[in-house]
C-alpha positions in Angstrom: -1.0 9.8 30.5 -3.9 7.5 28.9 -3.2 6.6 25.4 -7.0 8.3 24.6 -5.2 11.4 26.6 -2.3 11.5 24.7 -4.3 11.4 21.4 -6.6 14.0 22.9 -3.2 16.3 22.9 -2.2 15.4 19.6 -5.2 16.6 17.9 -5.7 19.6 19.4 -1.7 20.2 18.8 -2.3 19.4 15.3 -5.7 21.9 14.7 -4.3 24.4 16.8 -1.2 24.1 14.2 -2.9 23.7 11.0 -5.7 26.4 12.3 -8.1 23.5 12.2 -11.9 23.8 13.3 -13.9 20.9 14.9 -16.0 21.0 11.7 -13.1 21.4 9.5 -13.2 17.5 10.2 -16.3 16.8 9.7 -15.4 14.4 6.8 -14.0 12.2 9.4 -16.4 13.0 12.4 -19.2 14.9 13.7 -18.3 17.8 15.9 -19.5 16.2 19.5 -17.0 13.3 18.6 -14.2 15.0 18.1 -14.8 17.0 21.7 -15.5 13.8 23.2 -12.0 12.4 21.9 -10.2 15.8 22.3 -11.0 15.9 26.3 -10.3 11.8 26.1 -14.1 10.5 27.3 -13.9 8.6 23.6 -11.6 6.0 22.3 -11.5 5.4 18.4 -11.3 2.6 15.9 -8.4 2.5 13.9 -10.8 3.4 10.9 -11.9 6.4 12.6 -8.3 7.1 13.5 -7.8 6.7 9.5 -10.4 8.6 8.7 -9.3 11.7 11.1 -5.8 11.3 10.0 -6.5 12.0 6.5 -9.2 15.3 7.1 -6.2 16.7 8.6 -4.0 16.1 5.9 -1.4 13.8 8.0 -0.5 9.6 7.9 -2.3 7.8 10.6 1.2 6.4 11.2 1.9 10.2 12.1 -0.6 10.6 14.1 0.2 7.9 15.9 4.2 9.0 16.3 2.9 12.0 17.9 1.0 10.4 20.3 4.0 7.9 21.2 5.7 11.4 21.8 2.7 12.6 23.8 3.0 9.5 26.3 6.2 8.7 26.3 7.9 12.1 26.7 10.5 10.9 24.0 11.0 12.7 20.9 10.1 12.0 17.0 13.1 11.0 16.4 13.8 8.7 19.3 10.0 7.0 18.8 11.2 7.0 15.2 14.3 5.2 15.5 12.6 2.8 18.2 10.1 1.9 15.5 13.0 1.4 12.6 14.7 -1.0 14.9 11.8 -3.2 15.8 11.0 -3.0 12.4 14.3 -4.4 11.4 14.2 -7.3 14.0 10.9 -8.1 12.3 12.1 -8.2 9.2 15.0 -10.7 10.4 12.4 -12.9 11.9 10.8 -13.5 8.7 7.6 -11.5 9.9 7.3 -9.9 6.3 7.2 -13.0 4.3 4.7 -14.1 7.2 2.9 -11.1 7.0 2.9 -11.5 2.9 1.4 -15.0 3.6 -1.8 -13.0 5.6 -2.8 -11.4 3.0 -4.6 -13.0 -0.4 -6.1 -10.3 -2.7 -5.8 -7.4 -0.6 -8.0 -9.4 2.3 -6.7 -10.8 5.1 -6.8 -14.8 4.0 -8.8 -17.4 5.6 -7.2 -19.3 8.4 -9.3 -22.6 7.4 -5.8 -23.7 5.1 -3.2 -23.1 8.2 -5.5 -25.4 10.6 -6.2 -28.0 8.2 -2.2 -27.9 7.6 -1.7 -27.9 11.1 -4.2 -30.8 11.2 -2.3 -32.9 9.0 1.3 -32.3 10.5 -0.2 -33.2 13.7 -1.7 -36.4 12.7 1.6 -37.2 10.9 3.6 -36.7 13.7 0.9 -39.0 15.9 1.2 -41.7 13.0 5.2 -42.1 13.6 4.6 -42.6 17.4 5.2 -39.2 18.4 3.9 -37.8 21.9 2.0 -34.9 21.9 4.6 -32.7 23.6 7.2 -34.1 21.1 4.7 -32.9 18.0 3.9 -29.6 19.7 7.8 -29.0 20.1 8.8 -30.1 16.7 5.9 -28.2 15.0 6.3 -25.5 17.1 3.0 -25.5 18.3 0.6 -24.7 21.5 0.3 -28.3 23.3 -3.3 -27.0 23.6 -3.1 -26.7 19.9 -1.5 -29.9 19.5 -4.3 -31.5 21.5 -7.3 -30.2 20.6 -5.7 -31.9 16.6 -4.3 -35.3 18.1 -7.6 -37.3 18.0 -9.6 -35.8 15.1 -10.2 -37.5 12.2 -11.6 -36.7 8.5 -8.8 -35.5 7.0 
């Protein structure tokens, strides 16, 4: 099953449940969309997926649960405890105080900083007679990325 398949089955499932019209959504979306998406001849943004999730009165993390269940044939609970366990691994990684780092003022912030940083940790590892795979190694870097910085200057 299509992932635009298996959300086609969750939101019938979920007006069907909540005795739901088409135009009952109509906050979210006009009443030819929401056929087109419930027979699965339209994908959706993850604002309109937002949007749809909260005229029904659910999370979009919900809806998005049940369409894991949909696909996969597992159950809440197993998709749930999938979810809790990469979440867990990402957590050890560091990926929240990463993810922490994205964000500046509720906005995603500008990536112009990290390459000018990458920039400069290039050039210093250039400067103390590094190679470039030895800088892309120890920065833990592309050696694309670690090219493309090797000879520019203006820093």
């Amino acid at each position: 099953m299509s992932l635009s398949q298996g959300l086609a089955a969750v939101l019938r499932a979920i007006r069907a449940t909540k005795d739901l019209a088409q135009s009952d959504l109509a906050s979210a979306a006009g009443r030819t969309f929401l056929s087109r998406i419930e027979r699965a001849k339209s994908d959706v943004t993850l604002s309109k997926l937002d949007e749809i999730a909260l005229a029904t009165g659910l999370d979009t993390v919900t809806l998005m649960v049940l369409r894991a269940v949909a696909n996969n044939g597992k159950t809440p609970e197993q998709i749930l405890k999938c979810v809790e366990e990469e979440l867990a691994e990402f957590k050890s990684q560091g990926g929240l105080e990463k993810l922490t780092s994205q964000v500046e003022d509720g906005a995603v912030a500008s990536r112009a900083n990290s390459r000018l940083e990458k920039q400069l940790a290039v050039q210093e590892c250039r400067m103390i007679g590094m190679t470039q795979r030895e800088a892309a190694k120890k920065l833990q870097l592309p050696k694309s990325t670690v090219a493309d910085l090797w000879n520019v200057s203006g820093t």
